[in-house]
C-alpha positions as a Markdown table, in Angstrom:
| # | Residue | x | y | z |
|---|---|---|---|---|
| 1 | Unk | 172.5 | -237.7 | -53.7 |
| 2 | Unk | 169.8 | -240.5 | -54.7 |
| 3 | Unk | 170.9 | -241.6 | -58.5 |
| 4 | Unk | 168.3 | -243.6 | -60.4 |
| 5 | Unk | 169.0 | -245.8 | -63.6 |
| 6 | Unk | 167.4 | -246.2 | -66.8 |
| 7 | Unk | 166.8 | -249.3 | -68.8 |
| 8 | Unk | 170.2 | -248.2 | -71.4 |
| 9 | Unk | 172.2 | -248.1 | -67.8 |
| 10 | Unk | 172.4 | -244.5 | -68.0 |
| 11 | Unk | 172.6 | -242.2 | -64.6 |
| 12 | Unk | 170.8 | -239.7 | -63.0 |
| 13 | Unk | 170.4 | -237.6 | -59.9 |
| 14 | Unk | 166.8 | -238.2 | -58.7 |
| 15 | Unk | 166.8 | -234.4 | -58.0 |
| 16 | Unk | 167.1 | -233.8 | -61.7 |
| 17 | Unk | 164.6 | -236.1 | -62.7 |
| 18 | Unk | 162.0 | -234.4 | -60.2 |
| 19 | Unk | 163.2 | -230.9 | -61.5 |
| 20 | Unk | 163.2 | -232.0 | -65.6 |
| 21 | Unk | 159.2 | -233.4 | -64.7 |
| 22 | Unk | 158.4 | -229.8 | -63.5 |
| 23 | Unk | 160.2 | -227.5 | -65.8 |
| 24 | Unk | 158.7 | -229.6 | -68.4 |
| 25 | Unk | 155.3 | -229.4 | -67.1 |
| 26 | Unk | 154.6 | -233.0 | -66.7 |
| 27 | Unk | 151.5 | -234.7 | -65.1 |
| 28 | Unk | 151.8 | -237.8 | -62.8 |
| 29 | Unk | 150.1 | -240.8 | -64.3 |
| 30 | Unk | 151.1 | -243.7 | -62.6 |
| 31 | Unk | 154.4 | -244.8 | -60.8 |
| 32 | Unk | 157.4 | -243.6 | -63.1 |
| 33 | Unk | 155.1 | -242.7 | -65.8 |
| 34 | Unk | 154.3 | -238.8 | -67.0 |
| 35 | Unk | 152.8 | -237.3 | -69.7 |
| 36 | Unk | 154.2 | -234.2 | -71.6 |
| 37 | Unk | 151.9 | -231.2 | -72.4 |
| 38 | Unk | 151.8 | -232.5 | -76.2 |
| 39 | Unk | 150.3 | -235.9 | -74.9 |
| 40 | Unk | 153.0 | -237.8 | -74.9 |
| 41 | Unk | 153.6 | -241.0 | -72.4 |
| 42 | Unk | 157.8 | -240.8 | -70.8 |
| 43 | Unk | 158.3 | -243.4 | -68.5 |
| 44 | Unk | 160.7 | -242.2 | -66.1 |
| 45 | Unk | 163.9 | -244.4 | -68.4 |
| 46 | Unk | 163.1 | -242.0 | -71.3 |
| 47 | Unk | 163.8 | -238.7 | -68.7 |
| 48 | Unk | 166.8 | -240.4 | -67.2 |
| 49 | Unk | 168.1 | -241.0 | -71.1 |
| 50 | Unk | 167.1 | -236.9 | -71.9 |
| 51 | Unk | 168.9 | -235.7 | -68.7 |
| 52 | Unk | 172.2 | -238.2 | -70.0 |
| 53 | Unk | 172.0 | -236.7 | -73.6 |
| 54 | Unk | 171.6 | -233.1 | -72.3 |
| 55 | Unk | 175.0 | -230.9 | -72.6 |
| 56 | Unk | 177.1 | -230.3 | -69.2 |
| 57 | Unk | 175.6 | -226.6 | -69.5 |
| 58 | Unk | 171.9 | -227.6 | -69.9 |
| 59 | Unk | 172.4 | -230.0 | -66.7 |
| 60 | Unk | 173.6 | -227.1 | -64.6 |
| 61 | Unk | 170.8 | -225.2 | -66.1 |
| 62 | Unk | 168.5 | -227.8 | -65.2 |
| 63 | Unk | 169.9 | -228.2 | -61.2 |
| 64 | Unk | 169.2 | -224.4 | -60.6 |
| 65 | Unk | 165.8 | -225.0 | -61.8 |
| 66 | Unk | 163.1 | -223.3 | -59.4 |
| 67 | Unk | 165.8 | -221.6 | -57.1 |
């Protein structure tokens, strides 16, 4: 497991990351930078933070993502 951490020293499995940026449809920017379908700019802290505040349910969810 490869964890990465965001700015609020929150925890996450890089797989998770890479799976939230495609089940939400992201687009690459730049380095640790996306942007959501509604235009939005998430640097890759502000996933990290989403994937932390997500329930234990919606993280197992999210891991089988694309299986």
């Amino acid at each position: 497991m490869n964890f990465k951490q965001s700015k609020n020293d929150n925890w996450a499995d890089q797989m998770l990351v890479e799976k939230y940026i495609l089940q939400n449809d992201f687009t690459y920017v730049a380095p640790g930078t996306y942007e959501c379908p509604g235009g939005h700019i998430w640097n890759e802290c502000h996933i990290i933070d989403s994937i932390n505040n997500m329930t234990v349910e919606q993280q197992l969810e999210l891991s089988k993502y694309g299986e």
